[in-house]
Each structure stands twice: as structure tokens, then as C-alpha cells.
SELUMPA-243956 format. One record per residue (C-alpha): z, y, x. Coordinates in steps of 0.001 Angstrom, whole numbers, padded with zeros to 6 digits, always signed. Layout:
! SELUMPA-243956
ZYX;...
This chain:
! SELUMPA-243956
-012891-015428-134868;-012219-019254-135354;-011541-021798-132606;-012988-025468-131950;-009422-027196-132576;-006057-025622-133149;-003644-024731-130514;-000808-027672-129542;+002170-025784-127580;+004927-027962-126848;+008631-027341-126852;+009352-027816-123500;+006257-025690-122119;+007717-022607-124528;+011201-023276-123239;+009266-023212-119808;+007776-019782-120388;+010772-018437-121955;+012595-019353-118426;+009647-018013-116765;+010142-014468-117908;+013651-014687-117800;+013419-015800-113927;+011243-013296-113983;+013689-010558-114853;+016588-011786-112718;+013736-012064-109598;+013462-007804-110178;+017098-007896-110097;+017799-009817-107117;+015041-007464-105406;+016406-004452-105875;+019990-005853-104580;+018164-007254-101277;+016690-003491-101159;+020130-002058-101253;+022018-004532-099238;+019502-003628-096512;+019991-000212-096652;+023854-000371-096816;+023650-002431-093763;+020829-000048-092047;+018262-002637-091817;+015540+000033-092554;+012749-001729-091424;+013521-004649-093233;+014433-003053-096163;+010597-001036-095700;+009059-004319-095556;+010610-005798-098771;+009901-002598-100925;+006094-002928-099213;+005949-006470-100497;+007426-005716-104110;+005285-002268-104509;+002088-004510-103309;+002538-007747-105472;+003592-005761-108490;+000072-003363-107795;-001933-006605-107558;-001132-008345-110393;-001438-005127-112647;-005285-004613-110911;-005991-008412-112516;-003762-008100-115276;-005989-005443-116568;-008881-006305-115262;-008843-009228-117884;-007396-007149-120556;-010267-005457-120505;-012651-007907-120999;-011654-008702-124289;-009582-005794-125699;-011574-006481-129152;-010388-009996-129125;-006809-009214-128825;-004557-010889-131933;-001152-010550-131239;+000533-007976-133245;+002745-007165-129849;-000916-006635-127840;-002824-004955-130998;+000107-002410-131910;-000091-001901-127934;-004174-001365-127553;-003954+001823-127273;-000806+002325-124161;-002138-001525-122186;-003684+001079-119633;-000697+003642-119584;+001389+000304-119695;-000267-001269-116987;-000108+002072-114661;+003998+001609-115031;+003965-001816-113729;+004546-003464-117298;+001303-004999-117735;+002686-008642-117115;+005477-008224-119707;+003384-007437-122477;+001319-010711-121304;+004976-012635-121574;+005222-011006-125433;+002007-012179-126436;+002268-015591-125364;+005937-015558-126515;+005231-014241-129974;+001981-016851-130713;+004422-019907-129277;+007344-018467-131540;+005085-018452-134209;+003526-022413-133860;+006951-023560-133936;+008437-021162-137240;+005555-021638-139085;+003942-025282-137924;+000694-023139-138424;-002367-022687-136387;-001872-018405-137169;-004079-018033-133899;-007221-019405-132588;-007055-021660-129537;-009197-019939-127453;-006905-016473-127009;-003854-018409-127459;-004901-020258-124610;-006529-018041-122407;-003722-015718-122654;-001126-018615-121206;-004123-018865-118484;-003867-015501-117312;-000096-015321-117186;+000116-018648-115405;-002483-017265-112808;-000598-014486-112736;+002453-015746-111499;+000359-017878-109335;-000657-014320-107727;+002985-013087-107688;+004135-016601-106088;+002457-016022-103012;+002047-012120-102749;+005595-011376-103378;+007617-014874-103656;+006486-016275-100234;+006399-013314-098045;+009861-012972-099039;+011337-016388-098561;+009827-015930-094803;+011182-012520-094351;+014471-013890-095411;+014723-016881-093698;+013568-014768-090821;+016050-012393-091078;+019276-015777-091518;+017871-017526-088235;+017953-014285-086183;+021512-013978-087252;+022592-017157-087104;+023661-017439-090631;+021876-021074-091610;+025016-022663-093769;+024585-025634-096198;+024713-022626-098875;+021884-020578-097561;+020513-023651-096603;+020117-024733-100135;+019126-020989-101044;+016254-021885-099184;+014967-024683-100593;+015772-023895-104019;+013171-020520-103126;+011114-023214-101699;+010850-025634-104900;+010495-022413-107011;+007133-021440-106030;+005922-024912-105654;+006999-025213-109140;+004908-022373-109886;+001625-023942-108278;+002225-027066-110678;+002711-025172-113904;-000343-023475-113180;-002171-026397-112599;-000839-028350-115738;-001693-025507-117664;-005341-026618-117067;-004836-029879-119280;-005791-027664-122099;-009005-027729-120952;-009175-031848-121318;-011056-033543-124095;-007195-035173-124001;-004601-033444-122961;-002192-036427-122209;-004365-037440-119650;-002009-035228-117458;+001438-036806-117597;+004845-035137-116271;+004801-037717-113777;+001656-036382-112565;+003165-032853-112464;+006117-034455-110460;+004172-035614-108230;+001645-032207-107775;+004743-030565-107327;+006394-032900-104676;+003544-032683-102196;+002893-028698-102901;+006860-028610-101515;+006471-030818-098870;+003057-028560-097401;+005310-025354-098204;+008506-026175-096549;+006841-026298-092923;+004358-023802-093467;+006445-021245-094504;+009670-022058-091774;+007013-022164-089204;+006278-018691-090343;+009465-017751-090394;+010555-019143-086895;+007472-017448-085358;+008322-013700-087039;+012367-014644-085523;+010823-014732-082091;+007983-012936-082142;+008135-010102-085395;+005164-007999-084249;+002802-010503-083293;+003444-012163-087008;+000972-009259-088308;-001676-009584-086024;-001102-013421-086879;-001399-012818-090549;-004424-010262-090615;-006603-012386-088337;-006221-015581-090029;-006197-013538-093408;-009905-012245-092554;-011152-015728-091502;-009858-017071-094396;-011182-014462-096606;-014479-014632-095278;-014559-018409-096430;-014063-018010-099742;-016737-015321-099532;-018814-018799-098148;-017971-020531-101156;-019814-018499-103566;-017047-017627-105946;-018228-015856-110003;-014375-015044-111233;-014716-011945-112388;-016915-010252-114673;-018160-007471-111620;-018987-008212-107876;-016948-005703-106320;-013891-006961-108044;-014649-009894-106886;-013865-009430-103602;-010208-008276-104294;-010508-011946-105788;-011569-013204-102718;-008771-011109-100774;-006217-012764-102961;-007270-016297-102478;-007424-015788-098821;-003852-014754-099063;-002737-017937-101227;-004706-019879-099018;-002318-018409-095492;+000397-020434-097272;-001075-023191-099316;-004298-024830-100846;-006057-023389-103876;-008992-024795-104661;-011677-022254-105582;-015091-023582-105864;-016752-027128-107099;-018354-029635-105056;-016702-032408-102457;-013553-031157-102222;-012777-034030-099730;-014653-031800-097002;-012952-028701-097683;-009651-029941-097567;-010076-031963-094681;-010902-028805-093041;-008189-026601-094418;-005358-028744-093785;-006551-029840-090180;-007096-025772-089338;-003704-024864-091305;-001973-028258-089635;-002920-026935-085722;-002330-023311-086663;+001365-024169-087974;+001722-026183-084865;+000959-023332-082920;+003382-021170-084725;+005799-024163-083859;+005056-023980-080090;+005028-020983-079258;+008950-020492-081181;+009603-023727-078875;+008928-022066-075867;+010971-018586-076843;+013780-020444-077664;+013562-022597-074468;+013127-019063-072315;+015872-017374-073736;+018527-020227-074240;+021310-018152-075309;+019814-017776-078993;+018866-020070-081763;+021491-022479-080514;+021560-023522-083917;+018411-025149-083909;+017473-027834-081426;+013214-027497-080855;+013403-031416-080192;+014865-032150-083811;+013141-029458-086247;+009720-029732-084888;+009440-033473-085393;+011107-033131-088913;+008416-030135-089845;+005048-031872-088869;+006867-035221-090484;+007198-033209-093556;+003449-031857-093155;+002090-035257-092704;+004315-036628-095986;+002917-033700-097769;-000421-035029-097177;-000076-038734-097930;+001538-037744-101186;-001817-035216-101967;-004094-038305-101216;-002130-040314-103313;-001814-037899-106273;-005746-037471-106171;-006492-041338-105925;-003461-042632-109085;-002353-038867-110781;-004980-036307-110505;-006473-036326-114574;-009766-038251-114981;-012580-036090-116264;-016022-036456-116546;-017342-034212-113732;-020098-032664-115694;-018360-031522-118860;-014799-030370-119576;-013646-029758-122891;-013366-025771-123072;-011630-023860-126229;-015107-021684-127372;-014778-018903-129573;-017528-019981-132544;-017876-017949-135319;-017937-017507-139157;-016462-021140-139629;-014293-024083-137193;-016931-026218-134889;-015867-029557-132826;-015251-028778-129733;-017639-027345-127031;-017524-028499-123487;-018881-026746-120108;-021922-028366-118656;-021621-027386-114782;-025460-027799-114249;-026412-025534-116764;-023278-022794-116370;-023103-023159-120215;-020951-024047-123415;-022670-027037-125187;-021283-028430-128493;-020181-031722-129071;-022776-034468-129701;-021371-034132-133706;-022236-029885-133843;-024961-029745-131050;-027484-028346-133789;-025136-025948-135170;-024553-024596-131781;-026699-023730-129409;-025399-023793-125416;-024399-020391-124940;-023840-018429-121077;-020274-018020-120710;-018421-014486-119792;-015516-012402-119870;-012225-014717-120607;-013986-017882-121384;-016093-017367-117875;-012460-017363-116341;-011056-020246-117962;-013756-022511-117665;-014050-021808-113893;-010967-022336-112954;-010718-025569-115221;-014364-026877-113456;-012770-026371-109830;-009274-027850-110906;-011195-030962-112338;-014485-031704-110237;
């Protein structure tokens, strides 16, 4: 299998995933601990709802995680995934599925640098940094942000907001926003050229992701302090609307429809704390919509902690209503004028109808191929267009090149 140009992976992006699965590690950890110190301290239900949310996220991502395997099982070229073909499903049923991603894209970025070879094609080498970065995308906001709000929950009930905790907070805060933007600069590879998509435009992505996520998810939190019953009814009524519009928006992820609704499912979880976008076509609409419907809902959440808080005055005198609710929506509306202005100065230029895509072409090395989004196919280059023919696109490619038109449209 040859690729149309050879795989670039910087040092800072492999120094990025190594501290990616190390985090990773340390977050399994730090879980277990949290389980324990909840049961030491006989916070059963708490400690029921954390191993809910681990057992859950972890479950999720090993339902993708091998989805996508098995689309392309024959394509595999990693000595880590090949010597491994035979346990990914056995490996996958243990909850290790995500590790042996880490491996593989480990072992082909170890590789680039020892060897200043292209030993792998672009295409798998790519792809396979994809799926782990969408991955983690999953786990961000299955396991990452339930937890932060379940936490923070759990320090405002007992009045235990320090400076320490404080910045425990945050730092949990900036951690999944800089998941979001690693995902989303791991769709440069998809440009006809890649330094379109500067680290200052990364900055910025992630800067406004934190700014939407701090108030979102306190709001959250506030609400389930006051109110910790009515936060599930909360979640699995907005959860359905939310689901049933990306149903609306027509989504083609994965390879078989009924999957695709545990897609669906997913995004309509990401999208109860933050934007994802998930479809091409004017995007100025559909954000306009989400954040004005997300923007009343989390002032809603606000309100109705305001007016617990000013019924029973003898708790949360740690917080003052008049000072964190301003300071919330301020940070809401910031988040918001710093999206516009990524979009308008940062957001990559692209032509909207073709983005470079890594094709798999074989027998001998083609220029590249690019995604037309009329057509839903791969078209060669203007220099190769005889030598290949457009092409429909499925299985691994089909994901990538979706993700990359939505990201860039």
C-alpha cells in the first residue's frame, strides 16, 4: 500500500502524544484514588456515580475503538497492531483497546524520528493519530467533564473552594479544552499545507473552548449542589433534544446505520458541554442557534442556584450570586467574541470544495488526492487526474475525510 506524500510528525506533537498517554495513565490512577477516598469517607453514592462514569466512558470508547479497527484490520502496519491482530477483540473486551492505539502511533512516530524514513504510508499513520485524537475527544467529555462537575459539585457543597482547589479546577478545566484543540489541529493534516494552521491559531481555539467550558460546566456544577436529582432529568432531556438534532443533520460517520446512532448519542453528549461541529454547510446558523439555546439554558441553571442559595441563606456563603453570575455570563460572552474572532483571522483557509486527503493508491506513489464535497469522492490532483480515477470513499478514509470537510467548510 503506498501513500500520496510521506508522513511529517513533528517533535513537539510526539512529545504531545507521549504526555497524552502518560496523562492518560496517571488520569486511571487518580480515579481509582477518588473511588477509594469516597468509600473511606462513605460517600457511596458519589463514589457509585464516579465508577458509573469511568465503567461508561471506558465502554464507549472501546465500542468506537473497535468499531474502526475493524474496518481496516487488513490495513494494519504496525508491528505492535499486526503481532496483536489476532487478541484487538479480546484486547478491546478488557478495556485496552485505546492503549494499543497509543503503541501504534507511538511506535510509527518513534520510528520517523530514529530512522528519518517514511517506513509507513501516510494514510494509516495518519488515520491512526485521527482515531486516537477522537478518541480522547470521546473520553474528554464522557468521563473528563462529568467528573470535573461531580467534583466541583461535591467542593461547593462542602465548602472547600481554596486557591488550591481553586486552581485544581481550572487546571481540569484547561485540560479538556486542551484536548478539543489537539483534536482539531490534528486536522491540518488534511491541508494541501499544513502550516496554514499556526500554534497561535491553536492558542487561540483553545482560549475560547476554555472560556465556553468554564461557565458551562460551574453552572452545571452549582445546579447539581442545589438541586442533585433534578441534574438528571436536566441532562437526559436536553441530551434527547440534542441528540435528535444531530439525527437532523444527516450525519454518514460510520461505516453501518445503526452504529451510527451511538455516533449520534455521543455527539449529543459533547454537544451538553461544548460545540462540535458535525455536519457541512453554514455553520454561522447552527452556531448561532447552539450557543443562544446553550447561553439561556446555562442561565437557567444559573437562576435557579440563585434563588436556592437566596432561600436557604445559611449555605454557599462562600459564593455571593451577585458576583459569580456576572463573572460566568462575562466569561460566556468573552468565549464568544474570541470564537468569532478565531473564525474571521485564525480558523485555516481552505478551499471549501476540496481538502487535501492522505488516499491509499496502489502499486506505485500518486500526488496527492483531495475530497470533492459535491461528488462525496477522492479526485487526484490536476498532475495524476488520468492515473486516478475519483473513487467513493469508505471505511477509515470515509472517517477522516468527514471529519476534515466539517472542521474546514
Amino acid at each position: 500500500m503506498e501513500e500520496s506524500f510521506p508522513f511529517h510528525y513533528y517533535l513537539l506533537e510526539y512529545l504531545f502524544t507521549l504526555m497524552g498517554l502518560l496523562l492518560f495513565l496517571l488520569d486511571i490512577a487518580l480515579d481509582i484514588w477518588t473511588v477509594v477516598s469516597f468509600y473511606q469517607n462513605g460517600d457511596y453514592v458519589y463514589m457509585a456515580v464516579m465508577i458509573f462514569l469511568l465503567l461508561g466512558s471506558s465502554v464507549l470508547l472501546q465500542v468506537f475503538s473497535w468499531l474502526w479497527y475493524s474496518d481496516c484490520l487488513d490495513k494494519l502496519e504496525t508491528k505492535v497492531e499486526t503481532s496483536a491482530k489476532k487478541l484487538i477483540k479480546p484486547f478491546h473486551f478488557l478495556q485496552l483497546g485505546v492503549y494499543l492505539r497509543y503503541a501504534g502511533v507511538i511506535e510509527i512516530s518513534t520510528k520517523h524520528f530514529r530512522q528519518k524514513t517514511n517506513s509507513f504510508t501516510e494514510g494509516m499513520a495518519v488515520y491512526l493519530n485521527h482515531d486516537l485524537q477522537m478518541l480522547r475527544l470521546f473520553e474528554a467529555f464522557s468521563e473528563s467533564t462529568p467528573q470535573l462537575i461531580l467534583m466541583m459539585s461535591v467542593i461547593l457543597q462542602r465548602e472547600e473552594l481554596e486557591l488550591t482547589t481553586g486552581l485544581k479546577i481550572l487546571t481540569s478545566a484547561a485540560a479538556i479544552a486542551s484536548t478539543v484543540a489537539m483534536y482539531h489541529r490534528s486536522m491540518r493534516a488534511f491541508l494541501q499545507e499544513k502550516r496554514k494552521m499556526s500554534w497561535i491559531s491553536t492558542g487561540v481555539y483553545f482560549l475560547w473552548n476554555l472560556l465556553l467550558i468554564i461557565p458551562r460546566v460551574t453552572a452545571l456544577a452549582l445546579f447539581s449542589g442545589v438541586l442533585p436529582w433534578y441534574i438528571i432529568a436536566h441532562f437526559l432531556s436536553l441530551w434527547m433534544l440534542l441528540v435528535l438534532g444531530a439525527w437532523s443533520q444527516k450525519t454518514n460517520l460510520m461505516e453501518h446505520s445503526g452504529w451510527e446512532w451511538l455516533y449520534r448519542a455521543t455527539v449529543g453528549l459533547i454537544w451538553y458541554f461544548s460545540w462540535f461541529n458535525i455536519s457541512t454547510g453554514s455553520i454561522k446558523l447552527k452556531t448561532v442557534l447552539y450557543y443562544s439555546v446553550m447561553g439561556l439554558d446555562t442561565t437557567m441553571l444559573l437562576g435557579f442556584w440563585c434563588w436556592k442559595v437566596f432561600t436557604y441563606s445559611g449555605r454557599w456563603s462562600s459564593l455571593n450570586p451577585y458576583i459569580v453570575t456576572p463573572i460566568l455570563l462575562g466569561l460566556y460572552v468573552s468565549g464568544i467574541i474570541l470564537k468569532i474572532i478565531y473564525y474571521r483571522w485564525f480558523h485555516p483557509n481552505c478551499d471549501e470544495q476540496k481538502l487535501a486527503i492522505p488516499s491509499e493508491q496502489e502499486n506505485n506513489r500518486q500526488p496527492a488526492a483531495y475530497y470533492d464535497l459535491e461528488t462525496d469522492s477522492l479526485e487526484a490532483s490536476p498532475k495524476a487526474r488520468a492515473a486516478v480515477p475519483a473513487q467513493p470513499v469508505t471505511g477509515i478514509l470515509k472517517r477522516g475525510r468527514t471529519m476534515a470537510a466539517n472542521f474546514y467548510y
